[in-house]
C-alpha positions as CSV (number, residue, x, y, z in Angstrom):
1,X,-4.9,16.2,16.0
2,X,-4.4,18.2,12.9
3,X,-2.1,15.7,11.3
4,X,-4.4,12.8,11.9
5,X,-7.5,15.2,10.6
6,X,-5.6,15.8,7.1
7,X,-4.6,12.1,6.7
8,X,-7.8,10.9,7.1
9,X,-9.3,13.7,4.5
10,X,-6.4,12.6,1.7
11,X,-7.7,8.8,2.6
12,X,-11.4,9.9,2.1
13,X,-10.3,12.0,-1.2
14,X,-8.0,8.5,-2.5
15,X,-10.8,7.1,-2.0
16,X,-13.0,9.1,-3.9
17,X,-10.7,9.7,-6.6
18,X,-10.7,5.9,-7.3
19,X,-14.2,5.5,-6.8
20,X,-14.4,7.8,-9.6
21,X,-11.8,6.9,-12.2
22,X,-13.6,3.2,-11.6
23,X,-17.0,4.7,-12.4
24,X,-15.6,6.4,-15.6
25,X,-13.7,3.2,-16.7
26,X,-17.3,1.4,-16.2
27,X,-18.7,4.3,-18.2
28,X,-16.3,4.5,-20.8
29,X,-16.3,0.5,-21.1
30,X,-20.2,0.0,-21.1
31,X,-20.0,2.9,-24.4
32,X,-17.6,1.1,-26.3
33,X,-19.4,-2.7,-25.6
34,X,-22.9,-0.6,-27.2
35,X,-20.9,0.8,-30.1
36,X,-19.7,-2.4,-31.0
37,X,-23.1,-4.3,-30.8
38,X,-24.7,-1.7,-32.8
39,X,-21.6,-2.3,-35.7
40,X,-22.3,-5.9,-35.5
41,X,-25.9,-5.6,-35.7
42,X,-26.0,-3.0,-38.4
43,X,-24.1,-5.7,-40.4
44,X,-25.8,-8.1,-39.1
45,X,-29.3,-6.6,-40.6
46,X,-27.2,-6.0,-44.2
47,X,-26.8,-10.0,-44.1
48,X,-31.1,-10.2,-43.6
49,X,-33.3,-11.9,-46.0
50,X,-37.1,-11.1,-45.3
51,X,-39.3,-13.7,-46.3
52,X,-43.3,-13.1,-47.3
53,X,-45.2,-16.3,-46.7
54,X,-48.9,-17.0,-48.0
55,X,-51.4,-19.0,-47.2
56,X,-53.8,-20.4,-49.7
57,X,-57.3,-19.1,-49.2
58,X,-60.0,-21.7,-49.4
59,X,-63.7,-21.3,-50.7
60,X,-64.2,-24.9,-50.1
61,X,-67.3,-26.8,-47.8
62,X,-65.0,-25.9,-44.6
63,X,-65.4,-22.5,-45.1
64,X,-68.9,-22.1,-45.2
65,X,-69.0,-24.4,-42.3
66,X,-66.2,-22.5,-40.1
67,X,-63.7,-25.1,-39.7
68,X,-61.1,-23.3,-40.8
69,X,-60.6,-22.1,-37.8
70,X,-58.2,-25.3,-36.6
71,X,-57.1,-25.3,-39.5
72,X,-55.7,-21.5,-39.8
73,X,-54.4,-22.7,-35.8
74,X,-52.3,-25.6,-36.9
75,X,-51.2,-23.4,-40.4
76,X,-50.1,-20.8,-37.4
77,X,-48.3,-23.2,-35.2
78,X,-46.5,-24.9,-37.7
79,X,-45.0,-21.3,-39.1
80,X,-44.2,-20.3,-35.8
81,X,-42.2,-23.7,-35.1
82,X,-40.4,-22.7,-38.9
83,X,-39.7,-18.8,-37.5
84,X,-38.3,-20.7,-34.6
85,X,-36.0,-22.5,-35.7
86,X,-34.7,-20.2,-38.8
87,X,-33.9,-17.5,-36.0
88,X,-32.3,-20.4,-33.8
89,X,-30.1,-21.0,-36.9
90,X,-28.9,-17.5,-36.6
91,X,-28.6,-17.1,-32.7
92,X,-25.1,-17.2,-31.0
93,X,-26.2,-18.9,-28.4
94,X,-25.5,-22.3,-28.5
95,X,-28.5,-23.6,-25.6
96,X,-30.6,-22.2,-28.2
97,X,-29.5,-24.4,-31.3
98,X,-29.8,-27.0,-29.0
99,X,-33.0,-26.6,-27.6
């Protein structure tokens, strides 16, 4: 009975022990994948151009009128389909420079 008791305590601590070293692998792995987004991203931002986009203000008939207001819409839209696409152009992912 006392032979059978130990064995099964050295199974349960083998079994621990490799719970753990897996746990610390995961660990250790999931520190090094961060550190080596955060140097591609940092050189990644180096690479950044920031771009400052205007639009033309208008003291025309429209405004008086307030129909500018689908006007400044359809300006918007067609700036966030440019955004779009220039940060499709820089995306990894390939369904996204597809799409």
């Amino acid at each position: 009975y006392n032979k059978k008791n130990i064995k099964t305590k050295n199974q349960k601590m083998q079994i621990l022990y490799i719970i753990g070293i897996s746990l610390l692998f995961y660990a250790v792995y999931k520190i090094v994948i961060k550190i080596i987004k955060q140097k591609y991203d940092y050189k990644r931002t180096l690479e950044l151009t920031f771009l400052k986009i205007t639009l033309p203000k208008n003291n025309s008939d429209l405004d008086e009128k307030k129909e500018t207001l689908k006007d400044f819409k359809e300006a918007i839209s067609l700036m966030e389909q440019l955004f779009s696409s220039l940060k499709s152009l820089s995306s990894n992912n390939i369904k996204s420079k597809i799409l």
